[in-house]
C-alpha positions, -999 to +999 in steps of 0.1 A: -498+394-101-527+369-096-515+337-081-510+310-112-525+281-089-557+299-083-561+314-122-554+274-132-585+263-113-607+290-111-607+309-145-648+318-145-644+335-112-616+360-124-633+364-161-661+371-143-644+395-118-631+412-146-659+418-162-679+429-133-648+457-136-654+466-171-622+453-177-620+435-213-592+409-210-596+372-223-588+342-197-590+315-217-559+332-238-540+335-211-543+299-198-539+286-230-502+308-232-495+292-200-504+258-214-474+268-239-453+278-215-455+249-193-452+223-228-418+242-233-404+242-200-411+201-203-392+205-236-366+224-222-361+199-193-359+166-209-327+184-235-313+195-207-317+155-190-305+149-226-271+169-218-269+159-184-268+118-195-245+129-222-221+145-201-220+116-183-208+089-210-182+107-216-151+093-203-120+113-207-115+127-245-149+130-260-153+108-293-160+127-327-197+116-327-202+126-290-191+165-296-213+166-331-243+155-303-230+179-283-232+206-301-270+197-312-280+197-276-266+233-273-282+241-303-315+229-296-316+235-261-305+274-268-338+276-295-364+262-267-349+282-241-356+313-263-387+301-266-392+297-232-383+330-221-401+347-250-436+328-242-426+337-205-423+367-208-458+371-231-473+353-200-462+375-173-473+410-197-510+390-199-507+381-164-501+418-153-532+428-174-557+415-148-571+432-122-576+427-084-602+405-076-634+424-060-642+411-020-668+393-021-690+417-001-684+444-029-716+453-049-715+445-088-725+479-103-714+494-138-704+525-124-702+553-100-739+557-103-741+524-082-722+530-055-738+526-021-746+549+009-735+534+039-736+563+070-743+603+067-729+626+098-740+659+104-765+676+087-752+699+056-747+735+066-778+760+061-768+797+054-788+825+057-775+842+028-763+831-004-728+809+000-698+815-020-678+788-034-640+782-027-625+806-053-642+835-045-636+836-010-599+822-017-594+853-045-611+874-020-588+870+013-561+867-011-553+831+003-556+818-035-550+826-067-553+802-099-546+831-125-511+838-117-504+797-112-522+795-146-493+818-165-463+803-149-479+765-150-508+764-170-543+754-158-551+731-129-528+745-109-530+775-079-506+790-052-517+790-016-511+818+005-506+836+035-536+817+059-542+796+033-506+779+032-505+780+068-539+762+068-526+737+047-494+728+073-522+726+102-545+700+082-511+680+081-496+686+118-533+677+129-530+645+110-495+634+120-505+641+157-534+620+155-518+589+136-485+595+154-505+583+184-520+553+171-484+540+165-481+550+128-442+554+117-441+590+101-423+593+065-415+620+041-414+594+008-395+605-023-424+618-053-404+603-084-401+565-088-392+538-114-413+529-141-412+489-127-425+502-097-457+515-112-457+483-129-457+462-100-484+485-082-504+480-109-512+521-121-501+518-157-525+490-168-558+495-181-554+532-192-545+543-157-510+555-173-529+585-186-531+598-153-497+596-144-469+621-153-441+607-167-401+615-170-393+596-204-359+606-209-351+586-175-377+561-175-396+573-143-430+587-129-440+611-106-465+598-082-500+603-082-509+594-048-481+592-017-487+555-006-474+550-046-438+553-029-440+540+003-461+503-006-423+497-024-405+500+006-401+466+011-398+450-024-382+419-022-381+421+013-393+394+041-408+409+073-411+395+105-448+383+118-442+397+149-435+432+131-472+435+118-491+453+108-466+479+101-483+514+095-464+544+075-479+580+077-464+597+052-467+632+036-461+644-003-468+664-035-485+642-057-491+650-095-518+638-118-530+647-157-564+644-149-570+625-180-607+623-190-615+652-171-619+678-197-640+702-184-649+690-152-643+706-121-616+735-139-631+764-110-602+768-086-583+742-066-610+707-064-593+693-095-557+701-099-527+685-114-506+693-083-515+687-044-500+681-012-511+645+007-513+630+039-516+589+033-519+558+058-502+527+042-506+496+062-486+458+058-509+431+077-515+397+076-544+383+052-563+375+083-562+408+094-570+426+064-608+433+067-603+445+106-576+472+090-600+483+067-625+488+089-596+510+111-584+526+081-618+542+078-631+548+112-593+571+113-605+589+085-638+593+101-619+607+131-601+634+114-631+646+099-653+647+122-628+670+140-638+697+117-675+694+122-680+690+088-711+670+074-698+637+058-713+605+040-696+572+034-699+555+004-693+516-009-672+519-039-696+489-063-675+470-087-677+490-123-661+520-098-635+502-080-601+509-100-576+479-111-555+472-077-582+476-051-602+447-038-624+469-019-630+508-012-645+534+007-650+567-001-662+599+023-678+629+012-681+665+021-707+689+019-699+713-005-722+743+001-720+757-033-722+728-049-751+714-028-738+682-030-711+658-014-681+656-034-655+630-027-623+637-001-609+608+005-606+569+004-595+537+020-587+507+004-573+476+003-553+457-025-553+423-004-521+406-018-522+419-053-497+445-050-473+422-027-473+397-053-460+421-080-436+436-055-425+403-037-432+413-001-437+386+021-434+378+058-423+349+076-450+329+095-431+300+109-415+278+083-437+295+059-438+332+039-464+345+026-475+377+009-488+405+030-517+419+025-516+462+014-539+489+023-538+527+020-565+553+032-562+594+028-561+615+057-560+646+039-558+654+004-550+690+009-570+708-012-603+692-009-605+696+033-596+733+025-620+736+001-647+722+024-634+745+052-636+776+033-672+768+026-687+756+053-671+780+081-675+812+055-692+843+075-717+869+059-690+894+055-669+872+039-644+860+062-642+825+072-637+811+108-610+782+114-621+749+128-618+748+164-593+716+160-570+737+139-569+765+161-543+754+180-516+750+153-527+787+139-523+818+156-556+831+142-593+822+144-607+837+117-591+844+083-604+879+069-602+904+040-565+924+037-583+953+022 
């Protein structure tokens, strides 16, 4: 959570940095509960002093008015100290409630519509006939099919098959190969994890717990995004200085409700409840932090490049940043049938804010301190397929693979069974 020290002294800048997050939370309220918790814990002191200088007078059998006092200390003292925890813990559920400071280089904007353009690559692809979207072409080289998911799982969901599962397994061999190399420790992370967990990333405040799918009868979560259980690694852990940054590949399924999204995107595989991920998670010191994020990107440039597919990056603005993230990019694809760029994936960092929550620190001298968190997508499998499918998609109706990929598949070109 947000350091004490720094809400104490500086409760305009994170009102306002709430605000410029459409986030509705009160500052003043929360200082003034931690005005009542620090009165009690001065109460709660002074009985205990009391006790203390009590304990003291006594000399060998307590007399009859030196037990009565006695047991009014314990009395007293057991009534603050249930105050105390009580206003501590309303404290803490405030303090949990607000968000991630923006950088100070992020633009204030109320919403998506306000996000900046920062780079385009490639020109979009030009077709000299009429381009079919995803589905189609999926449904047509029976690579996949949403109907049959649909009875067995309901909608938002879709099998991948024959080229199309073995496309899938090349995105992600690609992507370990390439981060594999640039000294990133490959993981496969569990995809269930405690509800305290979620807490501490900070996913279930603000109405981002509609999003997430939930195991009530055993007070856990499935994860909506892969670097959800690999940031935890080290909870309550200290690393060593010398041991940063630390960077985790890792691969998953990853579940969301899509909450909010009624309607939107429901054609085929773009927006599902169910998907496979590759995710970068790096631990690095808060000096380091903006040079990571900057790497973090230019890798996810990289990949996608690879499949000479036309790209823009774009400045996530304030009203469109999410609660944990202090900063975040986004790139997207061309979507021919679409005629549009759609989002693919992110980077992002979350500073110290999810370190605090987690207590992960590493030792700088005599001195720890909190690391600083950031995650960026490699692949979020659907969505590179998707793009794929569409931009490499032939007359006839068969789609050519990516020269990058080639290598993992024993085919260049996937075409109609019939």
């Amino acid at each position: 959570m947000i350091d004490l020290k720094f809400l104490r002294e500086n409760p305009k800048i994170v009102q306002k940095a709430a605000k410029d997050k459409n986030i509705d939370i009160n500052i003043n309220h929360i200082l003034e509960i931690d005005a009542k918790y620090k009165e009690l814990q001065l109460k709660v002191q002074k009985i205990r002093e009391e006790r203390n200088v009590l304990v003291g007078e006594i000399k060998g059998r307590p007399t009859s008015d030196q037990i009565e006092k006695g047991k009014n200390i314990k009395v007293k003292l057991e009534k603050e100290e249930n105050s105390l925890n009580a206003v501590g813990d309303e404290l803490k559920t405030w303090l949990l409630k607000i968000p991630n400071l923006p950088k100070s280089d992020v633009k204030v904007g109320k919403d998506e519509s306000e996000n900046e353009i920062i780079k385009k690559v490639g020109d979009p692809k030009q077709f000299s006939f009429t381009p079919k979207d995803h589905l189609e072409l999926g449904e047509a080289l029976d690579i996949i099919d949403v109907k049959r998911a649909t009875k067995v799982s309901g909608s938002r969901f879709g099998y991948l098959k024959n080229e199309g599962a073995l496309l899938e397994f090349a995105l992600k061999q690609f992507a370990f190969e390439v981060l594999i190399k640039e000294g990133f420790i490959p993981v496969i992370p569990p995809v269930i994890i405690k509800k305290e967990i979620m807490d501490g990333l900070g996913y279930t405040q603000m109405g981002e717990e509609e999003n997430i799918f939930s195991l009530d009868k055993d007070n856990l979560y499935l994860v909506g995004t892969s670097e959800q259980s690999i940031v935890p690694m080290f909870k309550d852990e200290v690393l060593k200085k010398e041991e940063l940054p630390k960077r985790f590949v890792g691969f998953s399924t990853c579940f969301r409700r899509e909450a909010g999204s009624y309607g939107k995107d429901t054609r085929g595989i773009f927006r599902v409840h169910q998907f496979d991920k590759v995710e970068m998670v790096s631990f690095v010191t808060e000096d380091e932090d903006d040079k990571e994020h900057e790497y973090l990107l230019s890798l996810e440039e990289k990949l996608f490049k690879a499949l000479e597919i036309s790209y823009r990056v774009v400045r996530i603005c304030t009203g469109d940043l999410g609660f944990n993230a202090a900063r975040k990019y986004d790139i997207e694809a061309w979507i021919p049938s679409q005629n549009k760029y759609r989002e693919i994936t992110s980077a992002s960092t979350t500073t110290d804010f999810q370190s605090r929550r987690l207590n992960i620190k590493y030792q700088d001298g005599n001195e720890k301190k909190y690391v600083n968190i950031l995650n960026g997508t490699a692949f979020s499998m659907n969505r590179p397929i998707i793009t794929i499918l569409e931009n490499y998609q032939q007359e006839d109706g068969s789609v050519l693979i990516p020269k990058i990929l080639q290598k993992y598949l024993h085919f260049e070109k996937i075409t109609s069974k019939k």
